[in-house]
Structures are given as structure tokens and as C-alpha cells.
N, C-alpha and C positions, 0 to 999 in steps of 0.2 A: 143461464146457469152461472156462467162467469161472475154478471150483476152479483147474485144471489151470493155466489162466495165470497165477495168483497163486502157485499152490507152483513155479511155474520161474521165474517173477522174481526170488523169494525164494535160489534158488542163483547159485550166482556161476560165472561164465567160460560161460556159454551168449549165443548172440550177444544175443538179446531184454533181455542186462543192459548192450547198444553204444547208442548214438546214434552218428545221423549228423552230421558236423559240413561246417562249409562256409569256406571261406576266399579271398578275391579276390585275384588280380594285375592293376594298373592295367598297361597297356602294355609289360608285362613283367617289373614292377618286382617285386623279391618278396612273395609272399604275404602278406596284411594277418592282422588280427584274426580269432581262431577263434572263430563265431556256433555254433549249434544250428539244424541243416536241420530234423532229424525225430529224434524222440525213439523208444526203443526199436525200431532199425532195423541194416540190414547191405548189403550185398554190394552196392555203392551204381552205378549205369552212366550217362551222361551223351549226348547227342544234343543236333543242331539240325536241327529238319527244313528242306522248303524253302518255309515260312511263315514262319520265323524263332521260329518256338517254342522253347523249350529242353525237354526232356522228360527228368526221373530217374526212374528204375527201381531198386527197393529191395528187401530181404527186409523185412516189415513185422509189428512185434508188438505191437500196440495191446492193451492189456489191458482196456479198454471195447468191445472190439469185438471177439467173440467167432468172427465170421463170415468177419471179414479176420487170426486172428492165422495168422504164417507164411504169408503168401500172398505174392505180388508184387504190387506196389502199384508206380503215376505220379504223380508230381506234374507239374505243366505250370506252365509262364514266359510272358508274352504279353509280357514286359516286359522281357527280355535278364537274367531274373536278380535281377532288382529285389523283387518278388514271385513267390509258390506258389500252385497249387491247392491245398486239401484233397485230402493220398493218395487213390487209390481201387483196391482192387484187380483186377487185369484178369482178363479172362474168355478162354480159351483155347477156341476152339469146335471139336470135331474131335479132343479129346486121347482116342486110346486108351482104353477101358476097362481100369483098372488099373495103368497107368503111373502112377509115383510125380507128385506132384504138381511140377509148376514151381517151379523156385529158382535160385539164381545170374542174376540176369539180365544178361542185355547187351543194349545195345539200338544198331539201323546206321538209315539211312537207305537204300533200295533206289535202284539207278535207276530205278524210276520216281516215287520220291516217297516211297511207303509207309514205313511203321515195320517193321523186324522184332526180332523180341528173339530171343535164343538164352537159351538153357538145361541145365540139370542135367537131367536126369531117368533111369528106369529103365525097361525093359517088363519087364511080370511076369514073375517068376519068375528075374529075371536080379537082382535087389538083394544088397546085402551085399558082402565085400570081398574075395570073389571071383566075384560076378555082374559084367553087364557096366553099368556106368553112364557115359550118354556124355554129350553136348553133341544137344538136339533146337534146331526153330524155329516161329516161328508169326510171320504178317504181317496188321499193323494199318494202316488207314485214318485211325485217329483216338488211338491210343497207349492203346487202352486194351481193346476188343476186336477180339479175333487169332482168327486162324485158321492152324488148326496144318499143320503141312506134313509128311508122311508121309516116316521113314525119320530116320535119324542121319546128324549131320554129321558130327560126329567120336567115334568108339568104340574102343577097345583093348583087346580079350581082357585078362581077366583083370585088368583094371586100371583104377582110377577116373578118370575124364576129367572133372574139371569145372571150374567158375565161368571158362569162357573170357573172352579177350579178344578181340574183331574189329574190323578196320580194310580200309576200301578206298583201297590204292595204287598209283595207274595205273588198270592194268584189272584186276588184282590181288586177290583179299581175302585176307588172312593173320588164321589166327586162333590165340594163343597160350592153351593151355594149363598151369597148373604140375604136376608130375609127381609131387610131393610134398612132400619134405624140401627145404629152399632151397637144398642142395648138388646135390640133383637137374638144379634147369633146368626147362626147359619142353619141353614139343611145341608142336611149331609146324606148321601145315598149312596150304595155298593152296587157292584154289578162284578159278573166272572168272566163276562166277554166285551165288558166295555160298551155295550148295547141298550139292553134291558137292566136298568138302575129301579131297586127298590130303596125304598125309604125307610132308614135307622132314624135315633132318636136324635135332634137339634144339638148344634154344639151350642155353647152359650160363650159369652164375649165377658170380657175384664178387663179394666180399667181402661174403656171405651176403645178397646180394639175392634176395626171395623175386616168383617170375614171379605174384605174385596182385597182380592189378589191373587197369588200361583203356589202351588204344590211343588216340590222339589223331593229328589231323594238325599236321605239323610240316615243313612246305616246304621240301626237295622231297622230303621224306622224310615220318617219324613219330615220335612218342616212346611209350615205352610208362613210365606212372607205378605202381611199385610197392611194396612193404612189405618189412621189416627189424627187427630188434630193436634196429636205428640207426636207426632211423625211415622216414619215405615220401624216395624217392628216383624218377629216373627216366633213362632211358638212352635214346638217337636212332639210327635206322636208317636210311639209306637205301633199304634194299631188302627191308629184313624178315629176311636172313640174321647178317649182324655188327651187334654191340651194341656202342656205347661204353660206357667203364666205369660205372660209376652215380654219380652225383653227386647226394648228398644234401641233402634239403630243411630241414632243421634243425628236420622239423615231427613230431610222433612221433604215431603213429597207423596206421589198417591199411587195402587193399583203396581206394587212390584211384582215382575218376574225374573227369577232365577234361573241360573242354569250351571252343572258343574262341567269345566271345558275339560278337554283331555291331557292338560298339565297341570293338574292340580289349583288351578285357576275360577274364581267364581266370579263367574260375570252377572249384573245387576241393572236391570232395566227399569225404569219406572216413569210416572209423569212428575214431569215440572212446569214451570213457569214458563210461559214463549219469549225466546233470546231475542233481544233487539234486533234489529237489521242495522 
């Protein structure tokens, strides 16, 4: 295994050649200086539970660590962002024998406190690209082991469903999906308990905004922050159906998550380019 992660480092455009990068807005002001979250890493999701912890959820390729590469991995905030835990990968208790392993993650807060994370995954015999691969969930205590929750949230015959987005507004969750090519759009589905997601009508994309990325609250609505080959952008909903236009960030990078800290502070996660050694 080791081999193996050294000859996929060594190719180029595989996510394990991303970092994660992080960048702050002071009280709205725009985004500051772009630091290094986590090195060889992707698909980055954002949360604050009701401790006031901050919690990221990542794809993780540590190349010393043979046991966590391609897992999903948390880091934890005690500190609004200030400092990180050391990643760890999380343990999914309850997953299927044979389902593809967890990726994409997104991570809510439940009412009642809990963590949940959403995910990619496959049940056997359904992978490839024309199996069925949907959006699964599992619910943590402590952001790091979950217990999986039986059945799809969101699945579409014949058609790949991943790396969602979820947001609770109102009594509301909506969870957006991208459909594929950025001219595509996204699906978009609601659900009242966060579980059972039915399927609303597609958003549609403009001026190649691609729907890959995180939901955030944005009073009294939401914003959803996503990627372009103009860079990370983001658009505001009221109601999870109309999107304003995108309004870009001037920041070029892929797959942003948001989160608002408990000072007024918006912290900003996304991928970039892997920093030299």
C-alpha cells in the first residue's frame, strides 16, 4: 500500500496531488491570506456544532499513513478556528458489507445536537457509470464515530449522485447535488427530518458555475459557495429554489466550505494546488 501511494502521488490531476487551503473574512470583509489547512487532501465540508466546536470533514491522503489513505478524516476547532486537531479518520459503524467505502463528505448538525455526515457511496453490485451511486448518512456523537443509517438519501437510476451539499432552512433540509458538466446544474432535494429527500426541480448554472461545493447559513436565507474555472464563487437563496447570479470570489481554487465562527468570523476552506516540500 505504501508502494501504491507513492506511484499515485507521483501522477498528476489525482485529488491526493490537492491541499487543502483556508482563508478568513474578518466581519465580512473579504477573504484574507491563503494558509495550508491539510496537506494532500479534497472534498473539504465545514460545521459548528452546539459546543461551539468547529469540525472539517475531508478526503485524506497522507502518504505515511497507510491505514488512513482515501478515508475521510475530522479535524476539530476548540478555538473558533484558531487551531486544529490532528486529522483522524472516522469509523462508520453499521456500513453494509460491500458498499463502496465513504467519500464526499458533508457534514449538519441534527436537532438534537448530533453530527451527521452524508456521503458518496455504492451497494454492491450497483458501481460504475451506469450502477447506481447515491448520497448515504451516518450519525456521530463526537465527529468522528458514526453510525450508519440504513437506506439512500438521495439516488437516481442510472446516474451518479454525489459529493452533496446540505443545509437546514426553516424546518426545511435541501440538499444539492451537481449533475455533472457545470452547464448541467444540480438536483436539488428537500427532506423534514433530514432522511427521506424528495426530489424538487434542478437548479440550473450560469456563467459556468459548477454546483460542487457547501451550503452555509446566510439570514434569512443561505448561500451556496461553489467552483469555476473563474474561480470559487457563491450565490444566495432564499428559499433554496432561485439562485442569484454568482458573484465571484477573486480566489481560484475548487470544492469550498464555509462556516460562520462564533466571532463574527467566516472561515473558508477549499482545494488548491499541493505546496512544495
Amino acid at each position: 500500500m505504501v508502494a501504491l501511494c507513492a506511484l499515485l502521488l507521483a501522477q498528476q490531476g489525482g485529488p491526493w496531488n490537492n491541499d487543502l487551503k483556508m482563508r478568513i473574512s474578518d466581519g465580512g470583509k473579504p477573504f484574507g491570506e491563503e494558509t495550508t489547512f491539510v496537506r494532500a487532501a479534497g472534498v473539504p465540508s465545514l460545521t459548528r456544532d452546539r459546543k461551539g466546536r468547529l469540525i472539517a470533514a475531508f478526503q485524506w491522503f497522507p502518504q505515511d499513513r497507510q491505514e488512513a489513505w482515501d478515508r475521510v478524516a475530522t479535524s476539530i476547532s476548540e478555538d473558533n478556528g484558531k487551531t486544529w486537531s490532528a486529522p483522524k479518520p472516522i469509523v462508520v459503524d453499521g456500513l453494509p458489507n460491500g458498499y463502496q467505502r465513504p467519500f464526499d463528505p458533508t457534514l449538519v448538525v441534527t436537532g438534537t445536537g448530533n453530527i451527521r455526515i452524508y456521503f458518496t457511496s455504492s451497494k454492491p453490485g450497483q458501481m460504475g457509470p451506469n450502477g447506481v451511486t447515491g448520497i448515504y448518512s451516518a450519525v456521530s456523537s463526537d465527529g468522528v464515530n458514526f453510525k450508519f443509517e440504513p437506506g439512500a438519501r438521495l439516488a437516481v437510476m442510472d446516474r451518479r449522485v454525489i459529493d452533496c451539499a446540505v443545509h437546514k432552512l426553516g424546518d426545511t433540509w435541501h440538499m444539492i447535488a451537481p449533475i455533472g458538466r457545470p452547464e448541467d446544474g444540480a438536483y436539488h432535494a428537500t427532506s423534514k427530518d433530514g432522511l427521506e429527500f424528495t426530489r424538487t426541480e434542478n437548479i440550473k448554472s450560469e456563467d459556468g458555475a459548477n454546483w460542487t461545493g457547501n451550503l452555509v447559513a446566510a439570514s434569512p436565507g443561505m448561500c451556496f459557495y461553489g467552483s469555476s474555472n473563474r474561480g470559487l464563487w457563491w450565490s444566495y437563496s432564499a428559499e433554496g429554489k432561485s439562485w442569484t447570479r454568482p458573484t465571484f470570489l477573486n480566489v481560484m481554487g475548487g470544492d469550498p466550505a464555509v462556516v460562520n465562527g462564533a466571532d463574527g468570523r467566516v472561515i473558508m476552506i477549499y482545494v488548491g494546488p499541493r505546496e512544495p516540500k
